[in-house]
C-alpha positions in Angstrom: -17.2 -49.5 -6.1 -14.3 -48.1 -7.7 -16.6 -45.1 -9.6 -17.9 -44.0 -6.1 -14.3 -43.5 -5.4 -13.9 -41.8 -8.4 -16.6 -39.2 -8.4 -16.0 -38.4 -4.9 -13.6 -35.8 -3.8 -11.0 -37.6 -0.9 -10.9 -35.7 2.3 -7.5 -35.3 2.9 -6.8 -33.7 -0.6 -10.0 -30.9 0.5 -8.5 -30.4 4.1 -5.2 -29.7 2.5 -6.5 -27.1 0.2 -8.4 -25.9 3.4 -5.2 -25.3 4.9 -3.4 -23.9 2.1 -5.5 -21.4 1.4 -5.7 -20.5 5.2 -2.2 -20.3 4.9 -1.8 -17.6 1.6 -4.7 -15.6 3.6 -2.8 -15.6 6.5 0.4 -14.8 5.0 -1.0 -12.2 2.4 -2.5 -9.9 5.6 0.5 -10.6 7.7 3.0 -8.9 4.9 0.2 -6.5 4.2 0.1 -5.3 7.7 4.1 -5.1 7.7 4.3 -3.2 4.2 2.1 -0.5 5.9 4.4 -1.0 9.4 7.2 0.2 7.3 5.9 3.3 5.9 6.6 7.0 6.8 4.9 7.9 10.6 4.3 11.5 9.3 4.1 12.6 5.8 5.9 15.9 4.3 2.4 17.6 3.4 0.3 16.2 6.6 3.2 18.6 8.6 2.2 21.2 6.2 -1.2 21.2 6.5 -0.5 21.2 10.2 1.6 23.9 10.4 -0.9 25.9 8.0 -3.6 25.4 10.6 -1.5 26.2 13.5 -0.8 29.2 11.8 -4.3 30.0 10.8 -5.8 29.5 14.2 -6.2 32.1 16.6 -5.8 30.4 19.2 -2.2 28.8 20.2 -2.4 24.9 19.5 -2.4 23.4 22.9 -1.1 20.1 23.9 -3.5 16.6 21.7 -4.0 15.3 25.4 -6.0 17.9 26.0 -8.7 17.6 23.1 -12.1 15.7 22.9 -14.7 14.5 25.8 -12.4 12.2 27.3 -12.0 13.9 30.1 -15.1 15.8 30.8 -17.2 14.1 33.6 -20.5 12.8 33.0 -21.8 13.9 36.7 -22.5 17.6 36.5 -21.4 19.8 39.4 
């Protein structure tokens, strides 16, 4: 009886590494997501470009609200 014992792996000792390595997963994305938290909003040569484009454009830059489909209507008139 003792070899069965043996050769098989105990439960507890597989749950445990079940958890553990929930844990570091957990952990690892969590710090991940907070390095990128911490990092510049805007960088120096995305306001560049910006400016660049505003420049190039003929037309004025108007206010981001106002870009896209989101607020055309889907009924026509």
């Amino acid at each position: 009886m003792k070899q069965n014992d043996e050769k098989e792996p105990n439960v507890w000792l597989t749950a445990m590494k079940l958890v553990i390595g929930a844990v570091v997963i957990i952990t690892g994305v969590g710090f991940a997501l907070w390095m990128a938290a911490q990092g510049p909003v805007n960088s120096p040569a995305q306001d560049q470009a910006q400016q660049e484009v505003w420049k190039q454009s003929p037309k004025p830059p108007t206010d981001s609200s106002s870009w896209g489909i989101s607020k055309d209507s889907p009924v026509r008139r």
